[in-house]
C-alpha positions in Angstrom: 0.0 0.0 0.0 1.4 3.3 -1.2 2.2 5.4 2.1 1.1 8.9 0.7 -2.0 7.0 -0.3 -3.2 5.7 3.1 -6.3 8.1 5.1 -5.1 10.1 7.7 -7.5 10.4 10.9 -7.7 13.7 12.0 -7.3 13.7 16.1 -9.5 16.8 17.0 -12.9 15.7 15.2 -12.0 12.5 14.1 -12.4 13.4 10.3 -10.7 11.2 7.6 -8.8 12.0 4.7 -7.0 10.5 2.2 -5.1 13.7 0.2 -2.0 14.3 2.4 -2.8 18.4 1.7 -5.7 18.5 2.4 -5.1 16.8 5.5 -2.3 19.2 6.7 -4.6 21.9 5.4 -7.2 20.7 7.9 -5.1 19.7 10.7 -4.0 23.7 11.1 -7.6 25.4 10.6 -9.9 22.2 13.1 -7.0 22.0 16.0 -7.4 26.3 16.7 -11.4 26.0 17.1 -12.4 25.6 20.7 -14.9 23.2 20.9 -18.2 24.9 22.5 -19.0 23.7 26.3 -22.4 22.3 26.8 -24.4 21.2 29.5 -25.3 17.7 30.4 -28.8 18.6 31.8 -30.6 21.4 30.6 -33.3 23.0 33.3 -33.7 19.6 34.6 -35.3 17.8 31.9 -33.5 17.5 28.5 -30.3 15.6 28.9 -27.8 15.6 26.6 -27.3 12.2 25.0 -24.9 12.3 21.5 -22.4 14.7 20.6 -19.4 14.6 18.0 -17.7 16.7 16.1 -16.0 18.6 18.9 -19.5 19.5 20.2 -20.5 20.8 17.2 -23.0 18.2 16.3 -25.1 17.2 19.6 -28.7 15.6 21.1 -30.3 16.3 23.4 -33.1 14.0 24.6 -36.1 14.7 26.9 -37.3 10.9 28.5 -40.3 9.8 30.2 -42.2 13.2 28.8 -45.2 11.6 29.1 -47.2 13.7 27.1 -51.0 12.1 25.8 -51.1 13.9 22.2 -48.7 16.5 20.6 -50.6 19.5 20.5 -50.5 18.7 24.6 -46.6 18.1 24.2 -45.7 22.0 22.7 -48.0 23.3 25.3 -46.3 22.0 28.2 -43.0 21.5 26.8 -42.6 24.4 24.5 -41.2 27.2 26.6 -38.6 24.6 27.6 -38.0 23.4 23.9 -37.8 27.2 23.2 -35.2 27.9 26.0 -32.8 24.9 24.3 -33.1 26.3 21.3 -32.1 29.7 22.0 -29.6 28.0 24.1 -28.2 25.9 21.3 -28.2 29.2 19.3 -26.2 31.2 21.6 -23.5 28.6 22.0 -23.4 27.1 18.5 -24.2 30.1 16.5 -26.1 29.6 13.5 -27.7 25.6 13.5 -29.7 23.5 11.6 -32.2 21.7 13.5 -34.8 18.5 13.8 -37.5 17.6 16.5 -37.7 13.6 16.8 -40.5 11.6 18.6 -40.7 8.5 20.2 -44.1 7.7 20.2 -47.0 5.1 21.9 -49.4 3.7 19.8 -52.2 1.1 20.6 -54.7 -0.9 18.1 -57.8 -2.7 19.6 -58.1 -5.9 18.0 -60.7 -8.5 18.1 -59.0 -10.7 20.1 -57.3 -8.1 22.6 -55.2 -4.9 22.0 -51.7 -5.1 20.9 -49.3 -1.7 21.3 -45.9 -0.9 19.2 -43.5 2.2 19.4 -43.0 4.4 16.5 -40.1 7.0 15.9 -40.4 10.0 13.5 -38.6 12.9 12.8 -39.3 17.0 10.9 -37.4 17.9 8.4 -33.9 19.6 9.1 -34.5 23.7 9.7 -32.1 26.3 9.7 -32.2 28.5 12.4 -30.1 31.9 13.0 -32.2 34.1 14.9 -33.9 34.1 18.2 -37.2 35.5 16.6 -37.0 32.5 14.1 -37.8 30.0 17.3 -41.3 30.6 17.6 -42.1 30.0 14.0 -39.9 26.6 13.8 -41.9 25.1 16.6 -45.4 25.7 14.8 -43.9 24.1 11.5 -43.0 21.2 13.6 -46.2 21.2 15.5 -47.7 21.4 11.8 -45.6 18.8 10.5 -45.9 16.2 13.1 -49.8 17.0 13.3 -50.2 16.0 9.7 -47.3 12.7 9.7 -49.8 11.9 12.6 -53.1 12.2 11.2 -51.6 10.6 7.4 -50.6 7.5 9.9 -53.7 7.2 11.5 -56.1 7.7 8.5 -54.1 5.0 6.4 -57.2 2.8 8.3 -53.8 1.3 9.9 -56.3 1.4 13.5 -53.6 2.6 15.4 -54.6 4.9 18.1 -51.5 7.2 19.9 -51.1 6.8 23.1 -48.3 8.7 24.6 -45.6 10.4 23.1 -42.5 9.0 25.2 -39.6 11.2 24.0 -38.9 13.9 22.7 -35.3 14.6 21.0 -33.4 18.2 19.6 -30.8 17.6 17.3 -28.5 20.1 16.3 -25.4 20.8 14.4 -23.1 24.3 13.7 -24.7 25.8 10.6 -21.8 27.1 8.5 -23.1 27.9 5.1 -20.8 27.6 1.5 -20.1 31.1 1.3 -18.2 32.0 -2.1 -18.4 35.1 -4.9 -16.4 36.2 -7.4 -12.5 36.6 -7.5 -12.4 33.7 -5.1 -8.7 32.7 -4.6 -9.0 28.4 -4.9 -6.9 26.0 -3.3 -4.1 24.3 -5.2 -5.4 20.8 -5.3 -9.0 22.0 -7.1 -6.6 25.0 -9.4 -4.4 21.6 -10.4 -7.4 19.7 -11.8 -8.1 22.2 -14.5 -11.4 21.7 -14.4 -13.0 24.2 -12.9 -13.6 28.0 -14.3 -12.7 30.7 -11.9 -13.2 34.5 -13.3 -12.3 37.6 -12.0 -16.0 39.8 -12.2 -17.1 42.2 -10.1 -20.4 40.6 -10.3 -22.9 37.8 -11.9 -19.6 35.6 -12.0 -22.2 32.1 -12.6 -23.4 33.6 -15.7 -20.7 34.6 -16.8 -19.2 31.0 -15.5 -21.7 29.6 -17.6 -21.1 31.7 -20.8 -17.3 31.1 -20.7 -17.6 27.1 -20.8 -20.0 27.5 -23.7 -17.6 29.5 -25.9 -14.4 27.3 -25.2 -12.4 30.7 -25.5 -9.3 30.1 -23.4 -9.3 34.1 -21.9 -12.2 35.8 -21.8 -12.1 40.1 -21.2 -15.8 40.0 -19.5 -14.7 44.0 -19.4 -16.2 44.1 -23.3 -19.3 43.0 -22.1 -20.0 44.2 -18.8 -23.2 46.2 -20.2 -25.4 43.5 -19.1 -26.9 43.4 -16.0 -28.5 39.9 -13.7 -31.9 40.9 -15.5 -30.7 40.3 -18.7 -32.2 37.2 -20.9 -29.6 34.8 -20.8 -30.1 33.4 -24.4 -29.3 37.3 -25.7 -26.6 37.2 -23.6 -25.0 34.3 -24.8 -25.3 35.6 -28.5 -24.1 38.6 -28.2 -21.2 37.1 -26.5 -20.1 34.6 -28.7 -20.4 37.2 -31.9 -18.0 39.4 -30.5 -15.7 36.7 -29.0 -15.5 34.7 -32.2 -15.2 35.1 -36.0 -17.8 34.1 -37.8 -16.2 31.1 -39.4 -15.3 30.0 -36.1 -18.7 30.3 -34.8 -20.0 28.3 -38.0 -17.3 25.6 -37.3 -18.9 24.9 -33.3 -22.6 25.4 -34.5 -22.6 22.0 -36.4 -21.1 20.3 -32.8 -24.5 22.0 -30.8 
């Protein structure tokens, strides 16, 4: 096995990589980020269960809530659930988020009544403002309302029972940032396979134009006239008839 070939374990997250760079590159930038410090037990209740990550990724799980319906569940457990979040927000920063449920159901059958546990989960949020909170916890009230009611309606005779648990799952929200002029690392420059033009704006459109032409330097300064609201097909004509002669342009046409 080649040596510079085998993955590297990063010992600060736990992250593996194969590209001995890349690696390096990583090694530097995860081992100066302080990993957040959470609590165990939030106001009694939520306990935190999972983490990883360096903290970054955590769980917190409510057990035993003992709630008879859902609706009864964000009454009594919704300033708490509100408190986490803006707790999680405040420590994490920007996160994206999930409710989970453990939940008791029961089915009266003929010949007695039998009762199962089911688990279900929202769909991941994104949450970077305290004023956000209130809203997220009626889309999961919403959303768990109408998984509910579609499970129930099936004619499955399932009845719910209890909802058991209640879990808040969270990880650091750091969104793909990027723009134009954006200086790339070596290992994607070295692939030649990526375009990477220096406008002041609209650098996708202009991203897009350049593969189309196959021109090997573009001078997007000739053409900087058009604006985002501009009809991309004009665009792209206009484009190539001043970037190419016109027996080149005949010469690609028959290749469209």
């Amino acid at each position: 096995m080649d040596v510079n070939n085998r993955r590297r374990k990063c010992a600060h997250c736990g992250r593996g990589f194969v590209n001995s760079q890349r690696f390096t590159e990583h090694v530097a930038a995860c081992s100066a980020v302080q990993a957040p410090k959470l609590r165990k037990v939030f106001q009694k209740e939520f306990k935190l269960r999972r983490r990883a990550f360096k903290n970054f990724l955590v769980e917190y799980r409510l057990q035993g809530a003992s709630c008879k319906d859902i609706t009864w569940m964000f009454g009594m457990k919704g300033p708490i659930i509100n408190d986490l979040l803006r707790y999680l927000l405040s420590t994490l920063g920007s996160i994206k988020t999930q409710m989970c449920l453990q939940m008791h159901f029961v089915k009266h059958l003929p010949s007695g009544s039998t009762s199962e546990q089911f688990f279900t989960c929202t769909q991941i949020k994104t949450l970077v403002d305290f004023r956000e909170i209130p809203q997220l916890l009626l889309d999961w009230h919403h959303e768990l309302d109408e998984k509910l009611d579609q499970f129930v309606q099936r004619g499955s005779g399932w009845q719910l029972q209890m909802v058991n648990q209640v879990e808040i799952r969270a990880g650091k929200y750091v969104p793909s940032v990027g723009g134009c002029c954006v200086n790339l690392p070596e290992w994607i420059e070295k692939k030649k396979a990526t375009l990477n033009l220096k406008v002041p704006e609209d650098c996708f459109m202009f991203s897009i134009l350049a593969g189309c032409i196959f021109h090997p330097e573009i001078e997007i300064g000739s053409i900087n006239i058009f604006n985002s609201s501009s009809i991309m097909t004009s665009v792209m004509f206009v484009v190539l008839f001043q970037l190419m002669t016109l027996s080149n342009l005949r010469r690609k046409m028959k290749y469209l």
